[in-house]
C-alpha positions as CSV (number, residue, x, y, z in Angstrom):
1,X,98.6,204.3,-188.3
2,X,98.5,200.7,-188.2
3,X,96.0,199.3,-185.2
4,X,96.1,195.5,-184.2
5,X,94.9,194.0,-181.6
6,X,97.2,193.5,-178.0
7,X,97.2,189.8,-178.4
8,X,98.0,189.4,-182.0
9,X,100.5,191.6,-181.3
10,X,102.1,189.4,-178.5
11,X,101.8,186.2,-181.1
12,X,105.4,185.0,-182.3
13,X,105.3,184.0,-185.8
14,X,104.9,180.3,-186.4
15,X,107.9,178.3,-187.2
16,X,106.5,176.2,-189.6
17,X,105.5,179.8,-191.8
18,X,109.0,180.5,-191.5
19,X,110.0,177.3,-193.1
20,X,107.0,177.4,-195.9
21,X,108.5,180.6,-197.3
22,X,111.6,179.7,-196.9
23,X,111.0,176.3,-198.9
24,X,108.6,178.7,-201.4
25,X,111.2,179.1,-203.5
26,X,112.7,175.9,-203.9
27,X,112.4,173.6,-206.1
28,X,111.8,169.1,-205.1
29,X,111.0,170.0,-201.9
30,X,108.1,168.1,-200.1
31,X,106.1,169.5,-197.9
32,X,105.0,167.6,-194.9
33,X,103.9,170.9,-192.8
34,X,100.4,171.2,-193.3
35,X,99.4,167.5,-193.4
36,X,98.5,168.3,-197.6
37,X,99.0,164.9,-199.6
38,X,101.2,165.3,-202.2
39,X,98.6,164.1,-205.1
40,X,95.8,165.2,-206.9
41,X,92.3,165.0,-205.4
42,X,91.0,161.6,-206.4
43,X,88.8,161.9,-209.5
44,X,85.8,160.4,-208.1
45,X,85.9,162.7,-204.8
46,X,86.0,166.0,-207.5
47,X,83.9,164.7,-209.5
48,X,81.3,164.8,-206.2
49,X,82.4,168.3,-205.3
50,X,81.7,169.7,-209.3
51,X,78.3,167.6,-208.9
52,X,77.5,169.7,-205.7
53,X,78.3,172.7,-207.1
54,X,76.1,172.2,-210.5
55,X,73.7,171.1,-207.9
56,X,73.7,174.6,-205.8
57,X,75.4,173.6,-203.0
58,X,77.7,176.8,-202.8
59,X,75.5,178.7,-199.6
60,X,77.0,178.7,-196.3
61,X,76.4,175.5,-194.4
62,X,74.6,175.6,-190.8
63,X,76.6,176.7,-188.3
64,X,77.4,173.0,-186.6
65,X,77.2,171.1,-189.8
66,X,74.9,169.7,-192.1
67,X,72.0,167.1,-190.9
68,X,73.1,164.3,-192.7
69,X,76.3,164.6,-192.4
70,X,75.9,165.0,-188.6
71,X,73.6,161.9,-188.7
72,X,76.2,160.2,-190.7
73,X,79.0,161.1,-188.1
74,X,76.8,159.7,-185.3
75,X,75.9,156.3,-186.9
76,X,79.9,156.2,-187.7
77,X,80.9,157.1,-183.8
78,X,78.4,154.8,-182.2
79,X,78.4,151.8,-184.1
80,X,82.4,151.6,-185.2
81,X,84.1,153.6,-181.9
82,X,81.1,152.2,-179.4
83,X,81.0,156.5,-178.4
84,X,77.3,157.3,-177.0
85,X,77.1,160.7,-178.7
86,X,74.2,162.8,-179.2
87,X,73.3,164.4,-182.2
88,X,73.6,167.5,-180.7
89,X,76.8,167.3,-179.0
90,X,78.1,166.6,-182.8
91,X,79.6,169.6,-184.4
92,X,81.4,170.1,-188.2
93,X,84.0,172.6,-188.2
94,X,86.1,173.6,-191.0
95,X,88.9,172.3,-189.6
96,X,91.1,171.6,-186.5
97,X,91.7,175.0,-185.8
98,X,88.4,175.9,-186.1
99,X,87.5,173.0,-183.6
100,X,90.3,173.7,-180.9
101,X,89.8,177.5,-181.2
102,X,86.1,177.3,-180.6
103,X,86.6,173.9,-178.0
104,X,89.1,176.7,-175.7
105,X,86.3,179.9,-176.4
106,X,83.8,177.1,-174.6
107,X,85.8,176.3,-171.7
108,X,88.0,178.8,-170.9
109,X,88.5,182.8,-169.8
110,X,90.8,185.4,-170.5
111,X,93.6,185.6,-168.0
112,X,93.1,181.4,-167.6
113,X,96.1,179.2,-167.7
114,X,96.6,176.5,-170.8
115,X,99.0,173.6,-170.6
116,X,100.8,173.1,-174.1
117,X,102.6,170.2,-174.5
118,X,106.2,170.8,-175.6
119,X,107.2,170.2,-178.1
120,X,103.5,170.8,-179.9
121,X,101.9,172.1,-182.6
122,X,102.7,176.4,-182.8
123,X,99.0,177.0,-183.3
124,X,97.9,175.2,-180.0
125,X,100.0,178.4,-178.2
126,X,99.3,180.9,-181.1
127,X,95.7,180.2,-180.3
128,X,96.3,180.2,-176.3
129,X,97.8,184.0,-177.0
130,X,94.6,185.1,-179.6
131,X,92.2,184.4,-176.8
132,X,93.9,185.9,-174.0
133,X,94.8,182.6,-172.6
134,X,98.1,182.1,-170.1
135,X,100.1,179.1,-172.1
136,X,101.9,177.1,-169.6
């Protein structure tokens, strides 16, 4: 018996999924879905990452983001966008889904009401759905 969860159940596939596998097969087809570049790592950024590595950095990071890249984000956000932040009102996520999923859990309820701007991204409603959320 297969058990999911009510509101991954009520989530429609995305359409941009649909399109990946449909393109999966194909050959010269560029992918502009995910926001990938369509080039190789530059060598100097890899050659950072394998430095990081060799130097143990392969632990889980803290959960809103290393110090000095926080501090680094801050000097970035104040001097070039003239934004007041904090340092604690700084957080690193993974990524934008990580960022919007966990900005909605902060501010929102299930059973609450979302706007979603049509047309928009699939996950902004996919995400809406996860967390109970009413898209409008």
């Amino acid at each position: 018996m297969r058990i999911a969860a009510k509101n991954l159940t009520n989530m429609p596939r995305s359409g941009i999924r649909v399109i990946m596998d449909m393109a999966a097969d194909m050959d010269n087809v560029f992918h502009l879905e995910l926001g990938e570049p369509g080039f190789t790592t530059p060598d100097h950024i890899r050659q950072a990452a394998f430095k990081a590595i060799s130097e143990g950095f392969t632990k889980y990071t803290p959960n809103t983001g290393f110090q000095s890249l926080k501090e680094a984000i801050h000097e970035k956000v104040n001097k070039e966008n003239g934004i007041a932040a904090q340092l604690d009102q700084i957080t690193v996520t993974p990524g934008s889904v990580f960022a919007l999923a966990g900005a909605l859990m902060a501010v929102s309820n299930p059973g609450d009401e979302i706007l979603i701007p049509d047309p928009g991204w699939p996950n902004y409603y996919m995400q809406a759905v996860a967390l109970g959320l009413r898209p409008v």
